[in-house]
C-alpha positions in Angstrom: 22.2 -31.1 -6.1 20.8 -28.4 -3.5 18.8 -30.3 -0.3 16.2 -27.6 -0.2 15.0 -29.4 3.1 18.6 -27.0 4.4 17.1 -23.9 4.6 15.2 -23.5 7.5 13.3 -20.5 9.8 16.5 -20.3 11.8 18.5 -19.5 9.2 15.9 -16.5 8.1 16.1 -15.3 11.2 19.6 -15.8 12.5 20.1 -13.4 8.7 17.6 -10.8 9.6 18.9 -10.3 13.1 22.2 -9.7 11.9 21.1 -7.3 9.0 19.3 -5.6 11.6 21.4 -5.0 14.5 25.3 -4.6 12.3 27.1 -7.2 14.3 27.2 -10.4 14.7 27.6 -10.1 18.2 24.6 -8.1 18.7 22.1 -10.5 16.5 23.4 -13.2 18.8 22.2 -11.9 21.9 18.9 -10.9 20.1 18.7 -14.7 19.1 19.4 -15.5 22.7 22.8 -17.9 21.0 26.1 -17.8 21.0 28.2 -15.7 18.5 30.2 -19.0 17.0 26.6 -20.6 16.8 24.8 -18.1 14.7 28.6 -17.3 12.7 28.6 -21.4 11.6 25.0 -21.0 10.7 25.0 -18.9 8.1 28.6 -20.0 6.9 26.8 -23.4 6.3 24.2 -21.4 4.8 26.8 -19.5 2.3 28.1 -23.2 1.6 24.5 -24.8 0.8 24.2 -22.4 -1.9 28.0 -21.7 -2.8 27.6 -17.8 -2.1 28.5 -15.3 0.5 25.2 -13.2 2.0 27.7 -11.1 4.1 30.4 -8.5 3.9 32.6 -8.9 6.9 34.3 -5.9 8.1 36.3 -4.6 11.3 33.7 -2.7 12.2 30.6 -5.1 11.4 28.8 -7.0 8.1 26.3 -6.0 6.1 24.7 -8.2 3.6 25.4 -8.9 0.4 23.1 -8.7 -2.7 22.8 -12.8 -2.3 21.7 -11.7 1.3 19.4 -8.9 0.3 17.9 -11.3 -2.0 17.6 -14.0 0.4 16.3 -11.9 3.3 13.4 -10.1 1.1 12.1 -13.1 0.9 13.0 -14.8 4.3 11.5 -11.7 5.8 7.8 -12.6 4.0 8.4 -16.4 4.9 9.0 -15.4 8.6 5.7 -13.0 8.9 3.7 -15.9 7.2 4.8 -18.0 10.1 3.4 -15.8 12.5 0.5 -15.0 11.2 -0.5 -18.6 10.3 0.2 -19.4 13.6 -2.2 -16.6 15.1 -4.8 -17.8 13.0 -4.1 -21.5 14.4 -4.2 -20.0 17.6 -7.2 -17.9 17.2 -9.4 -21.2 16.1 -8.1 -23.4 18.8 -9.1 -21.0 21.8 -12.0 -19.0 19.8 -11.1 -15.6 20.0 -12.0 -14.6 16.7 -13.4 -11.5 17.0 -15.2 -9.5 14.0 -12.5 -7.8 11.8 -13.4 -3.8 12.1 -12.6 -1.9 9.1 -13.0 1.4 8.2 -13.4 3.0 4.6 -13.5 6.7 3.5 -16.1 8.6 1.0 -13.7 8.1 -1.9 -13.0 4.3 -1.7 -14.5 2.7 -4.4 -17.6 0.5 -3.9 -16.0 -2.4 -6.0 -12.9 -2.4 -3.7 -14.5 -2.2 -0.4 -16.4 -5.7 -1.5 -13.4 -6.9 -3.0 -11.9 -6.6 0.3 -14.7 -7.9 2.2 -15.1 -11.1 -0.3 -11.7 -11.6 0.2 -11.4 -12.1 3.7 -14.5 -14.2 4.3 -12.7 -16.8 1.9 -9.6 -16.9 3.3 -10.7 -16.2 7.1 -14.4 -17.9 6.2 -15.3 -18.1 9.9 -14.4 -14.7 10.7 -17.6 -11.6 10.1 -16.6 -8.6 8.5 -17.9 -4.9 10.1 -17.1 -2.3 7.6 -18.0 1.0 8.8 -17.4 4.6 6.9 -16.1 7.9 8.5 -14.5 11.1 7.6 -10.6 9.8 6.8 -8.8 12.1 10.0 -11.6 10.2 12.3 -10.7 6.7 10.6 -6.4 7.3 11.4 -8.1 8.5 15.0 -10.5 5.3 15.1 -7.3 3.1 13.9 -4.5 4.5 16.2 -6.6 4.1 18.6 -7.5 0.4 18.5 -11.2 0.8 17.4 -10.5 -0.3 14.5 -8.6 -2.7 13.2 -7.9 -0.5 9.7 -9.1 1.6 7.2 -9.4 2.0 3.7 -8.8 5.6 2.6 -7.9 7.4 -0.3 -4.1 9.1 -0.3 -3.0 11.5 0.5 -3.6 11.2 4.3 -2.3 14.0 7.1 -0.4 10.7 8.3 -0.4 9.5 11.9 3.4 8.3 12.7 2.3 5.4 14.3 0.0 4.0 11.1 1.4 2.1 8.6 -0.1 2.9 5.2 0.1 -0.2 2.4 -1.2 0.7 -1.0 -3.3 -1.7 -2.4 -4.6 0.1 -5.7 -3.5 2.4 -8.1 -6.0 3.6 -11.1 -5.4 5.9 -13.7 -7.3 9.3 -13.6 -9.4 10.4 -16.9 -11.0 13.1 -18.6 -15.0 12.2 -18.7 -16.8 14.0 -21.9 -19.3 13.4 -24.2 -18.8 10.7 -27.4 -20.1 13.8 -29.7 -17.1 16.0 -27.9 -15.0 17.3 -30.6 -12.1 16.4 -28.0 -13.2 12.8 -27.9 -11.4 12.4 -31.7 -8.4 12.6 -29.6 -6.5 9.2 -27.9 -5.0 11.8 -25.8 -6.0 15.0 -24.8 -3.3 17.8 -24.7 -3.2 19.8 -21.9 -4.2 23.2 -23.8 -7.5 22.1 -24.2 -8.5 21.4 -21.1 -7.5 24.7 -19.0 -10.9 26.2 -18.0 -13.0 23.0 -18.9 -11.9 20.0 -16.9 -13.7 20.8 -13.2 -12.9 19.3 -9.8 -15.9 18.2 -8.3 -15.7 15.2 -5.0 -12.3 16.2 -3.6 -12.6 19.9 -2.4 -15.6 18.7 -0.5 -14.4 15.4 1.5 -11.0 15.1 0.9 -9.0 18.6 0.8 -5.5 17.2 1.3 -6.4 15.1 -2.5 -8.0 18.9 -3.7 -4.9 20.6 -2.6 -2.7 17.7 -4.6 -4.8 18.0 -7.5 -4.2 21.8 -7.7 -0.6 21.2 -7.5 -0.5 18.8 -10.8 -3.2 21.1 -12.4 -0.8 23.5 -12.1 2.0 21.6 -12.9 0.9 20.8 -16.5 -0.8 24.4 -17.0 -4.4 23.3 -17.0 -6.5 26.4 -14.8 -9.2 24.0 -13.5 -13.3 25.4 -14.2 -14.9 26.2 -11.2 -17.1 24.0 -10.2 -19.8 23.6 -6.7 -18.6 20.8 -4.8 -20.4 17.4 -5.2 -19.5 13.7 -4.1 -23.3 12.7 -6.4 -21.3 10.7 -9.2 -24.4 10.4 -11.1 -24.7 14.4 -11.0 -20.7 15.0 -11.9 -21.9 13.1 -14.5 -24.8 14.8 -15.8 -23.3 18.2 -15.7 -20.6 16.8 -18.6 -23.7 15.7 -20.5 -25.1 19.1 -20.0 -22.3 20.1 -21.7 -20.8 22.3 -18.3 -17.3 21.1 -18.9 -15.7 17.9 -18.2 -14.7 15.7 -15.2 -11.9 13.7 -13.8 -12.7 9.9 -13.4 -11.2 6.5 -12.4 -10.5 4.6 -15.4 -13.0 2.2 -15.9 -16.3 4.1 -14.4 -19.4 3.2 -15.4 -20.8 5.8 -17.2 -24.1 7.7 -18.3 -25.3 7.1 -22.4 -23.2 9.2 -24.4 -20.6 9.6 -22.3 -16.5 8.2 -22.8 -13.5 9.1 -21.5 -9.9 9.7 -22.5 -6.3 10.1 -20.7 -4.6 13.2 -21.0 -1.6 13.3 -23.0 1.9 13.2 -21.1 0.7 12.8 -17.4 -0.6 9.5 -15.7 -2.1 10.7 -12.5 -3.3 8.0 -10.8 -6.0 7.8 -7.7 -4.5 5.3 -4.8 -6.2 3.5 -2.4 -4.7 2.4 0.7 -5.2 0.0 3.9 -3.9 2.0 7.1 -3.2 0.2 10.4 -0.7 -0.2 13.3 2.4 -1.6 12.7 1.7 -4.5 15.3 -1.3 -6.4 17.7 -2.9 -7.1 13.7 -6.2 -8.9 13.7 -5.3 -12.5 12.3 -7.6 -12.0 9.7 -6.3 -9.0 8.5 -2.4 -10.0 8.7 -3.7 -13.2 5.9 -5.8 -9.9 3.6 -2.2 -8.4 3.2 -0.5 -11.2 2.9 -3.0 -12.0 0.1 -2.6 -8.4 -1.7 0.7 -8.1 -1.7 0.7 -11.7 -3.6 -1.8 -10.1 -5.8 0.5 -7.3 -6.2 3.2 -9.0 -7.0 1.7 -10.8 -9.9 0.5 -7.3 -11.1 4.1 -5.8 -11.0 3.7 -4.9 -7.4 2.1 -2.1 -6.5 2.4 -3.0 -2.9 3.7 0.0 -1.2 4.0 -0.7 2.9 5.4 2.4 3.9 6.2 1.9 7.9 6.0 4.9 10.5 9.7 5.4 11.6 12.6 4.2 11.6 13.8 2.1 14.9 17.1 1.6 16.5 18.6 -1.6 16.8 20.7 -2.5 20.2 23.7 -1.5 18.9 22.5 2.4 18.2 22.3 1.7 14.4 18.8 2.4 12.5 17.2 -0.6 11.3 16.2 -0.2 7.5 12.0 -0.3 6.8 10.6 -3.4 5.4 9.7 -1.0 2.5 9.4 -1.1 -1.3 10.1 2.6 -1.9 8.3 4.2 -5.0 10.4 5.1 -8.1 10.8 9.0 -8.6 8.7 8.5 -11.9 5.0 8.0 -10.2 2.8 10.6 -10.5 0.9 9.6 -8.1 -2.5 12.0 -7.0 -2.7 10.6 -3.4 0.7 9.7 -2.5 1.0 9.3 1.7 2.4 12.2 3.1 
């Protein structure tokens, strides 16, 4: 019977340091132990659990898929040490200052609250500033250390040294009238929406998303109608009941009387949301929040996206691999970060 009480931090650690620097040499120096030390650890490890976590070679080790496994998880447990800890930390010498966050036009109302409602229960004695800006002023505002993230809309013109973590993905509509001889349809084909379906929010406040949404119109063979510029929901709306065409939407808008929507056939383009920060010096409260999404995410099929700036050498001159959950070449994503 495994002694679950075996596996420990150390042994996380001792793993990642090795997967990260190649050697075992060179994640014992990083561990500040000696190379036996750390080599018996995990071989007592690899016996606890009657596996092998690493291919040793002449020229270094490199972890197995027990290992992978392992660390993917270890790498989580480790983080969640830290950041308890910083929140313990914070309490005990009362430096909790207000978490400063950051949202763009396009971030939906519900979200922002979610994200607010989230972190007062988890972080209750911590207040909440949410302030909105144009999105290249918020990766400005963020690098910078004003604030301590931002929710934006993707794609961004990324900063290198932001981390961007999606923490929503929802599905793009066509918004018409319930008379609309279209709205028979369960999916509308593509043919029958070149000329009609208008972009109204994105050329005006977000033209990297505008530029995107060209790309996929284009893509699919759908011209788009032209249309003046608006970010007035109420008004994109009114101009479909007025018959002027239709209108992209996030799945699930509330809309006008007489309105519905429908997907369009063969194409699931999705509008993404996403928390940007700096990689390190994280507000306690906002390390728990994305510790808490990506749970959420998980449970949801994981949608949790951390993508980190750069890669960074480890001591021995090998890159160290990002603590990334790469997207799958499928996704159609509208505001993928760039």
């Amino acid at each position: 019977m495994i002694d679950y009480d075996q596996l420990e931090f150390r042994h996380l650690k001792y793993l990642q340091a090795i997967a990260e620097e190649g050697t075992i040499t060179a994640a014992a120096t990083r561990v500040h132990i000696t190379q036996s030390a750390i080599s018996t650890q995990i071989k007592q490890l690899e016996e606890l659990f009657d596996v092998e976590l690493l291919h040793r070679e002449r020229d270094g080790v490199s972890l197995t898929p027990h290992g992978e496994i392992l660390l993917a998880y270890g790498r989580d447990l480790l983080q969640g040490r830290v950041d308890v800890v910083d929140m313990l930390n914070a309490l005990r010498t009362g430096d909790i200052t207000a978490l400063k966050l950051g949202f763009s036009a396009l971030v939906d109302k519900k979200t922002l609250d979610t994200i607010i409602s989230t972190t007062r229960r988890i972080f209750p004695y911590c207040e909440v500033q949410a302030d909105g800006d144009e999105i290249e002023d918020l990766e400005t505002r963020v690098g910078s250390g004003e604030l301590d993230g931002a929710l934006v809309t993707l794609p961004i013109e990324h900063n290198s040294d932001l981390m961007t973590c999606t923490i929503e993905k929802v599905l793009l509509v066509v918004c018409m009238r319930t008379d609309d001889p279209l709205a028979a349809h369960e999916t509308i084909p593509t043919h029958l929406l070149t000329g009609k379906l208008g972009i109204y929010q994105y050329q005006k406040v977000h033209r990297a998303a505008y530029v995107r949404l060209l790309e996929l119109f284009k893509s699919v063979g759908i011209e788009p109608r032209p249309t003046k510029p608006t970010t007035n929901r109420e008004h994109i709306q009114w101009t479909v009941m007025e018959r002027q065409g239709y209108a992209l939407v996030r799945e699930g808008t509330r809309l006008m009387p007489g309105l519905t929507t429908r997907p369009i056939h063969g194409v699931e383009w999705t509008i993404d949301t996403a928390l940007i920060l700096r990689p390190s010096s994280h507000h306690p409260a906002l390390a728990m929040l994305l510790r808490e999404f990506r749970k959420r995410a998980n449970d949801l099929g994981s949608i949790w996206v951390p993508q980190l700036p750069q890669y960074q050498a480890g001591s021995n001159g090998k890159k160290k691999p990002k603590s990334v959950k790469a997207k799958g070449d499928h996704s159609l994503s509208l505001f993928e970060a760039s």
